[in-house]
NUVOLUM-526046 format. One record per residue: residue number from 1; y, z, x of N, C-alpha, C in turn; residue in three letters. Coordinates in steps of 0.02 Angstrom, whole numbers, plus 50000, padded with zeros to 5 digits. Layout:
N
+-----+-------+-------+-------+-------+-------+-------+-------+-------+-------+------+
!  nr !    nv !    nw !    nu !   cav !   caw !   cau !    cv !    cw !    cu ! rest !
+-----+-------+-------+-------+-------+-------+-------+-------+-------+-------+------+
! NUM !     Y !     Z !     X !     Y !     Z !     X !     Y !     Z !     X !  Ala !
...
+-----+-------+-------+-------+-------+-------+-------+-------+-------+-------+------+
END
This chain:
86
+-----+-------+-------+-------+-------+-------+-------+-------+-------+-------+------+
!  nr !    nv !    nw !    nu !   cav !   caw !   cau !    cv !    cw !    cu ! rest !
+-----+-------+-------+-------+-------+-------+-------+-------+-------+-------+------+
!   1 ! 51684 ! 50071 ! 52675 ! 51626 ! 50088 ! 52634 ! 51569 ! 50118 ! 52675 !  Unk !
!   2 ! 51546 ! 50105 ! 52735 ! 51496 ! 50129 ! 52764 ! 51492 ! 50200 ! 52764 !  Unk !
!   3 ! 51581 ! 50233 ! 52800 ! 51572 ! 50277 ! 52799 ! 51572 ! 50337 ! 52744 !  Unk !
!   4 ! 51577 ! 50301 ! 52681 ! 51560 ! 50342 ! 52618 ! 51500 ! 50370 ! 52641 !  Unk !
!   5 ! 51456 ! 50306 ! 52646 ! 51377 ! 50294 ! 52643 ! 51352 ! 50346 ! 52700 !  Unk !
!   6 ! 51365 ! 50350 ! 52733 ! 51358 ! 50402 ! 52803 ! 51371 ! 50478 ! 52762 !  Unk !
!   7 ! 51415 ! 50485 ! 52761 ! 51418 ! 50539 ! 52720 ! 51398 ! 50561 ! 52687 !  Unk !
!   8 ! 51365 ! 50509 ! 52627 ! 51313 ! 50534 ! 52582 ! 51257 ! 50553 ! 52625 !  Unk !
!   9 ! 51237 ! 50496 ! 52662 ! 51182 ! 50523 ! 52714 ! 51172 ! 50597 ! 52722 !  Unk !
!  10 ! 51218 ! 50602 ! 52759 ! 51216 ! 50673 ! 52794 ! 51231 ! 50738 ! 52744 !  Unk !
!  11 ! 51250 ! 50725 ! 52676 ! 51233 ! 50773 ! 52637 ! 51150 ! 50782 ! 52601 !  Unk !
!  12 ! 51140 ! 50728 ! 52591 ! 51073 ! 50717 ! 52576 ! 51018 ! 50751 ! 52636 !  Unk !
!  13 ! 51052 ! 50727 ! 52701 ! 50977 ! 50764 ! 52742 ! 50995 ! 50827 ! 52749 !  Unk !
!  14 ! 51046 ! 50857 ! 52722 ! 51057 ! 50937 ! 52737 ! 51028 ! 50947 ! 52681 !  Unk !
!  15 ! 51033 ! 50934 ! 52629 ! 51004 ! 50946 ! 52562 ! 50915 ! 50950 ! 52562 !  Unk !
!  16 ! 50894 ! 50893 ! 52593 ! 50817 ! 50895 ! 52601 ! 50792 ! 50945 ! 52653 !  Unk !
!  17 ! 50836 ! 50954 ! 52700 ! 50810 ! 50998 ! 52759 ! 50819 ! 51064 ! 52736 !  Unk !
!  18 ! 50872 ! 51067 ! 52691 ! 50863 ! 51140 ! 52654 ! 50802 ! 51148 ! 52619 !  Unk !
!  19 ! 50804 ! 51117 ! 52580 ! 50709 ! 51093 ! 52528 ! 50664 ! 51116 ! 52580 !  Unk !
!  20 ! 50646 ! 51084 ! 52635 ! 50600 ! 51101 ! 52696 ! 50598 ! 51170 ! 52712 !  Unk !
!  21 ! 50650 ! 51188 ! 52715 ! 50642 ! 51250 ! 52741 ! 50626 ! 51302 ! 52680 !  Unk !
!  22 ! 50650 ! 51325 ! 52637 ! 50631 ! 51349 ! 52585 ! 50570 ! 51332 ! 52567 !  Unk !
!  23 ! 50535 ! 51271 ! 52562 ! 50468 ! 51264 ! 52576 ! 50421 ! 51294 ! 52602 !  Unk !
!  24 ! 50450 ! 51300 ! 52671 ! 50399 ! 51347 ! 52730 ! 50406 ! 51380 ! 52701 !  Unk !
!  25 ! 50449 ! 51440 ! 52695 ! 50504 ! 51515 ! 52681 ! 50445 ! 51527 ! 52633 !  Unk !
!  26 ! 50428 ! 51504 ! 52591 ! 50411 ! 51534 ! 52536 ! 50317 ! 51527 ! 52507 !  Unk !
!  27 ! 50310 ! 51498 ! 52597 ! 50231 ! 51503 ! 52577 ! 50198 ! 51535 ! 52663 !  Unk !
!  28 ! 50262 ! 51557 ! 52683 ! 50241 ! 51613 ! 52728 ! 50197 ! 51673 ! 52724 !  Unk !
!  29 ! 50121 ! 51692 ! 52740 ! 50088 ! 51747 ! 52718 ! 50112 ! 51799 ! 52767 !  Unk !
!  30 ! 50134 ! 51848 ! 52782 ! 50134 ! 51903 ! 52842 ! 50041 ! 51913 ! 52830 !  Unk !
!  31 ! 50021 ! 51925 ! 52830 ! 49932 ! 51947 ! 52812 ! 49889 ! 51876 ! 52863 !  Unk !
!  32 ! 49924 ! 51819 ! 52839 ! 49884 ! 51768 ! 52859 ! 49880 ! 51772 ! 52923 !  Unk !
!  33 ! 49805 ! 51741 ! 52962 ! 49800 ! 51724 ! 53031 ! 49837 ! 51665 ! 53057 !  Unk !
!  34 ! 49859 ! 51631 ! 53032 ! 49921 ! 51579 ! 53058 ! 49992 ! 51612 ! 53039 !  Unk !
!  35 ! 49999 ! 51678 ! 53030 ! 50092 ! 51694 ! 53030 ! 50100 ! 51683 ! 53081 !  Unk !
!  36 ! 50091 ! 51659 ! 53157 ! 50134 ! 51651 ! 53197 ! 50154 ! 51566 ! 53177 !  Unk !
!  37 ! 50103 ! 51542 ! 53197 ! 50106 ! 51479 ! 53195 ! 50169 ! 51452 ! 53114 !  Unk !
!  38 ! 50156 ! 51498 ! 53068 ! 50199 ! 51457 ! 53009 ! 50270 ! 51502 ! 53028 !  Unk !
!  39 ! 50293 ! 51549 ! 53083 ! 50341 ! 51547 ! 53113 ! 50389 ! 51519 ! 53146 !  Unk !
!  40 ! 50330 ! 51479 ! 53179 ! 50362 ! 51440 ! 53216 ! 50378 ! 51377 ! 53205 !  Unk !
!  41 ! 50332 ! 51363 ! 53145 ! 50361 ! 51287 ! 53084 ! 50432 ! 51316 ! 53060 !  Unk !
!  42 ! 50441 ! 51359 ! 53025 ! 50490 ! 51388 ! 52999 ! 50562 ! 51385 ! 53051 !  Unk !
!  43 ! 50545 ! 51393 ! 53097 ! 50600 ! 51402 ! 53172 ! 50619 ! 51342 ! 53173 !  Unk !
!  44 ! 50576 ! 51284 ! 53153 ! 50592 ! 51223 ! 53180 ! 50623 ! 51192 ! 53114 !  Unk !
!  45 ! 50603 ! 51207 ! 53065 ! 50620 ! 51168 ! 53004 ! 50695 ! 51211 ! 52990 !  Unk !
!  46 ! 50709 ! 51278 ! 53021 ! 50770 ! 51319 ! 53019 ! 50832 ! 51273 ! 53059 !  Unk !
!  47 ! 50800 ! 51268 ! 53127 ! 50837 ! 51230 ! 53198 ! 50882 ! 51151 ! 53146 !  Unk !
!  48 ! 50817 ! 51099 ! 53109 ! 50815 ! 51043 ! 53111 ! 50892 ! 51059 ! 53056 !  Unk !
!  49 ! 50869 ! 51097 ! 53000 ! 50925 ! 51098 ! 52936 ! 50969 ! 51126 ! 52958 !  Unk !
!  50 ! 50961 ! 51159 ! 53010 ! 51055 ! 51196 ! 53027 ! 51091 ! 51135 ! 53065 !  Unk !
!  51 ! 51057 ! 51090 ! 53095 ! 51090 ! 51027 ! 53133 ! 51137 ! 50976 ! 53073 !  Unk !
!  52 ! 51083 ! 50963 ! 53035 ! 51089 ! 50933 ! 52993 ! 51143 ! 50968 ! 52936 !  Unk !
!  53 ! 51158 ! 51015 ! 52940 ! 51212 ! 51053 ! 52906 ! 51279 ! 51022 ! 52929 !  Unk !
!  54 ! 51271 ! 51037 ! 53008 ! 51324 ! 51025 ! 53049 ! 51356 ! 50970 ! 53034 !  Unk !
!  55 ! 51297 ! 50924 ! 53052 ! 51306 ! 50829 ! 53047 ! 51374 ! 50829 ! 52974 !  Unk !
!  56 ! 51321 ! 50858 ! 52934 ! 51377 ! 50830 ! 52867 ! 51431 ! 50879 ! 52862 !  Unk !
!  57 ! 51442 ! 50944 ! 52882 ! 51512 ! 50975 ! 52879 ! 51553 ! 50938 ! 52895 !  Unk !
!  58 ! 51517 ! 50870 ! 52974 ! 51582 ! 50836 ! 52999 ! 51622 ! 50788 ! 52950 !  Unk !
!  59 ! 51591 ! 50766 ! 52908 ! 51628 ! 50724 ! 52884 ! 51621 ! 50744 ! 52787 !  Unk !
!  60 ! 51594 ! 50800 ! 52772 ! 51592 ! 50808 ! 52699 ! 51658 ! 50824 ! 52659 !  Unk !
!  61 ! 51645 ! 50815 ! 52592 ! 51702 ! 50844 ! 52562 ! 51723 ! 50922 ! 52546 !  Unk !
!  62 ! 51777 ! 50927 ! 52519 ! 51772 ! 51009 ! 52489 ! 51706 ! 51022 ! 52444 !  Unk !
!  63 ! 51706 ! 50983 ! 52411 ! 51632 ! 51017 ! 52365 ! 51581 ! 51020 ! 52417 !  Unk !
!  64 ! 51570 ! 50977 ! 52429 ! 51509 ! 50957 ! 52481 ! 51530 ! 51005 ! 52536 !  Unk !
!  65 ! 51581 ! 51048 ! 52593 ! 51588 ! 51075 ! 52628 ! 51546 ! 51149 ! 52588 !  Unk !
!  66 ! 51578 ! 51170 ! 52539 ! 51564 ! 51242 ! 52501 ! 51479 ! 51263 ! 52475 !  Unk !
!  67 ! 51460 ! 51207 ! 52475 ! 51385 ! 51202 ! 52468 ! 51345 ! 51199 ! 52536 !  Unk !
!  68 ! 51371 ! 51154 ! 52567 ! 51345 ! 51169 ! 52653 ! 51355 ! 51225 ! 52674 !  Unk !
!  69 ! 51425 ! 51259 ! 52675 ! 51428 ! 51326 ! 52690 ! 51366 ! 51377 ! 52667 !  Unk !
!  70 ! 51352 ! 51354 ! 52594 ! 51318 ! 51411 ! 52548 ! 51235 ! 51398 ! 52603 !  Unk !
!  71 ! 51236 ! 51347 ! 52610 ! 51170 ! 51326 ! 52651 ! 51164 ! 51368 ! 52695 !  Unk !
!  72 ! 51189 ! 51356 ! 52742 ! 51215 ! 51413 ! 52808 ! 51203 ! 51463 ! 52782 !  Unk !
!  73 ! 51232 ! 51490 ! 52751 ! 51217 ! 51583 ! 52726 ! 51164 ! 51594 ! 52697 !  Unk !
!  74 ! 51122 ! 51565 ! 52654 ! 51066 ! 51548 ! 52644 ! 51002 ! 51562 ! 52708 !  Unk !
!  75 ! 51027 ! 51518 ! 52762 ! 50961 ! 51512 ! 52790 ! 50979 ! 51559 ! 52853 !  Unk !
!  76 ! 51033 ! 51576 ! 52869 ! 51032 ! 51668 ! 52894 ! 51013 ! 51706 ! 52843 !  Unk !
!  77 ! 51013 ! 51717 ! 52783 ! 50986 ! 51767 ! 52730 ! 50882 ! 51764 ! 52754 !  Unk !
!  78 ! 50879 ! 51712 ! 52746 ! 50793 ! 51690 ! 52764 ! 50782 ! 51720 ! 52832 !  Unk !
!  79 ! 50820 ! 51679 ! 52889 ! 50787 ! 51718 ! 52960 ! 50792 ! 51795 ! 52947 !  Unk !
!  80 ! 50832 ! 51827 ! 52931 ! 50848 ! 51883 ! 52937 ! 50810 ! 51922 ! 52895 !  Unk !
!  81 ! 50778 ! 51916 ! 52847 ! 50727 ! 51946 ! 52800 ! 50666 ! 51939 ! 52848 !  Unk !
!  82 ! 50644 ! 51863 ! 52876 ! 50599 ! 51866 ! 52921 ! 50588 ! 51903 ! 52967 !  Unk !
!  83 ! 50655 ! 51903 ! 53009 ! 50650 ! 51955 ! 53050 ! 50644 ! 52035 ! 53051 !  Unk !
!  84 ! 50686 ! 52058 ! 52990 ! 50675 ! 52119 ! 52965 ! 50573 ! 52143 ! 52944 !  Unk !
!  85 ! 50561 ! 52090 ! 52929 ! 50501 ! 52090 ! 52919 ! 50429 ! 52100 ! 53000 !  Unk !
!  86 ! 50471 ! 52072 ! 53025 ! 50431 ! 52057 ! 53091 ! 50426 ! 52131 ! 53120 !  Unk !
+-----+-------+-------+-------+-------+-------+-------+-------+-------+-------+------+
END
């Protein structure tokens, strides 16, 4: 049973760390005098949810793998708009 529970874990913090980041993502100004600084939140809240992706690929299910995946592609879709932007 624990390691159900673990599992859920680690879908759950990929799930919230996705939330986080889309968070930043989407109250990013390019105009504002802190775009560096909410870059570099963004980098970190990017870093924290791609770990946390990882964590639960290790032990998720097929559903739960295909949605983590979608995560992943997701948050290269984000850096990469950012960066295109930069």
């Amino acid at each position: 049973m624990p390691y159900h529970k673990n599992k859920q874990q680690a879908f759950q913090a990929a799930q919230q760390g996705m939330k986080d980041v889309v968070d930043v993502y989407t109250q990013i100004e390019k105009s504002d005098a802190d775009y560096g600084k909410q870059l570099k939140h963004l980098k970190q809240e990017v870093n924290e949810a791609y770990q946390q992706i990882q964590n639960a690929l290790e032990v998720a299910s097929e559903k739960e793998r295909l949605r983590l995946e979608q995560y992943e592609r997701d948050l290269r879709q984000m850096v990469n708009e950012v960066n295109d932007e930069s």
